[in-house]
N, C-alpha and C positions, 0 to 999 in steps of 0.2 A: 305152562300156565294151566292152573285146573277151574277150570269153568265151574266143578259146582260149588266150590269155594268163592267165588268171584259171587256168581248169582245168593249165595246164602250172603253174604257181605254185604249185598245190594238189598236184602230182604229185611235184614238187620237194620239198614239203615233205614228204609222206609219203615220200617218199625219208628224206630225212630221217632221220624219226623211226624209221622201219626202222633206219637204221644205229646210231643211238642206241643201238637197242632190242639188235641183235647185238652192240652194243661189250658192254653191260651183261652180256651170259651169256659174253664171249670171256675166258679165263685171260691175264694180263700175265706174260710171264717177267722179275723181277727182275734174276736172278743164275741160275745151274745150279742152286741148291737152292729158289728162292723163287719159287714161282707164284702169283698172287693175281688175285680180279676184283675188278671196279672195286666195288663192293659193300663187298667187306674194305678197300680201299683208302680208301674214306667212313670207314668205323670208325678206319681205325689213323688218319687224321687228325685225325677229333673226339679221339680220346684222346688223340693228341700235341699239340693247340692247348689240351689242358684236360688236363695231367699231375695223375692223381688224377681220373678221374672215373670214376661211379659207372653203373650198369647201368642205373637209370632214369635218371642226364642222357643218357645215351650216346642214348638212345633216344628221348628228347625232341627231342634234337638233331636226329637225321638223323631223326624223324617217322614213325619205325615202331614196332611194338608191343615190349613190353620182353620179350617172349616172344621174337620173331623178335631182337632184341637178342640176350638170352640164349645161342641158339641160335648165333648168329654169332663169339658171343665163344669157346665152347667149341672152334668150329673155329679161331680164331686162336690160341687157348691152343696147342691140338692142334701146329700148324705152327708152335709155337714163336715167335711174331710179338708177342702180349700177355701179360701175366702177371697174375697175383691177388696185392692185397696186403691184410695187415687193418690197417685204421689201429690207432693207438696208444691215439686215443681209445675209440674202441668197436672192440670186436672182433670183432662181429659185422657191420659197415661192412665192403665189400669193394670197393676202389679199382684201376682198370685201370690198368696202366701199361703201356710198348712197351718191348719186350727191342732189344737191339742188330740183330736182325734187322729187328726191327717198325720200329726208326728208319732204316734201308737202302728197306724199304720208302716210309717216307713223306718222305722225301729226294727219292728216284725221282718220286714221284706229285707231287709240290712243284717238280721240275722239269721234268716233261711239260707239267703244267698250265701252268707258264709259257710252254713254247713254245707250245703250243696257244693261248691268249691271245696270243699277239704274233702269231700265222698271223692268228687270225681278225682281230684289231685294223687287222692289213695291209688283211685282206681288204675291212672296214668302211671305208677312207679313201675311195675309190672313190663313197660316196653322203655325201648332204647330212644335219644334225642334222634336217631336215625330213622328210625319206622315212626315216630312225631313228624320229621320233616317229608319223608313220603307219603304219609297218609294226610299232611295239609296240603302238598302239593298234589295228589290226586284229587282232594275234593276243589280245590281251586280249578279244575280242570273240566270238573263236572261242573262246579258254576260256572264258568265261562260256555261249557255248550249251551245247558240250561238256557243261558241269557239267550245265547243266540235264536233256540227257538222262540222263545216269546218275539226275541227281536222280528226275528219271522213273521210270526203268527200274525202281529199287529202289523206290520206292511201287508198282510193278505185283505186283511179287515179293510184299510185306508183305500 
């Protein structure tokens, strides 16, 4: 096993997840009036894959609290991207839908994502289904410790 291969690989990958981590706080310019992060861009897609959906699926969906939903949504009202609607049947039900904006938006983000996927796809030909199943199977492994230290960390706290 050559360790400095192993730590460059480890180096790489926190590379990585840095970048990730910048794309997530960086603004995407649309169009001259439409700036969005990758964050709003999660949102206007669950609600465009799910026309009519409601503030707790929204937030089922992308797996965050219906509070930080909430919050999300007001800024996308804000920017004119979502809209509030009250169903017919209950009036008190309020259904997210995407204005003409919010669907330029998720257009856009529908066809990044595909280039992005044919890059990485390219990039993928290069190795074997075998070195795919070991290298998802070591990162499965590394999330599993991961979890465990937080699991940790947060019984230290309590």
């Amino acid at each position: 096993m050559d360790t400095a291969v192993i730590f460059d690989t480890f180096h790489h990958l926190f590379k990585l997840l840095n970048l990730f981590k910048e794309m997530e706080n960086t603004q995407f310019k649309i169009s001259d009036n439409i700036t969005v992060y990758p964050g709003e861009i999660h949102m206007i897609s669950a609600i465009a894959k799910s026309n009519g959906i409601n503030v707790t699926e929204v937030a089922a969906r992308l797996d965050i609290s219906k509070s930080a939903a909430s919050q999300m949504i007001k800024k996308l009202v804000r920017k004119g991207l979502i809209e509030k609607a009250r169903t017919q049947q209950n009036n008190k039900e309020i259904r997210l839908l995407l204005t003409r904006e919010g669907k330029t938006v998720y257009d856009f983000s529908e066809k990044s994502h595909l280039e992005l996927k044919e890059k990485f796809f390219s990039l993928a030909q290069g190795f074997s289904d075998e070195k795919w199943h070991d290298y998802r199977d070591f990162l499965s492994k590394m999330i599993d410790v991961i979890k465990e230290l937080l699991d940790e960390n947060r019984t230290k706290k309590e």
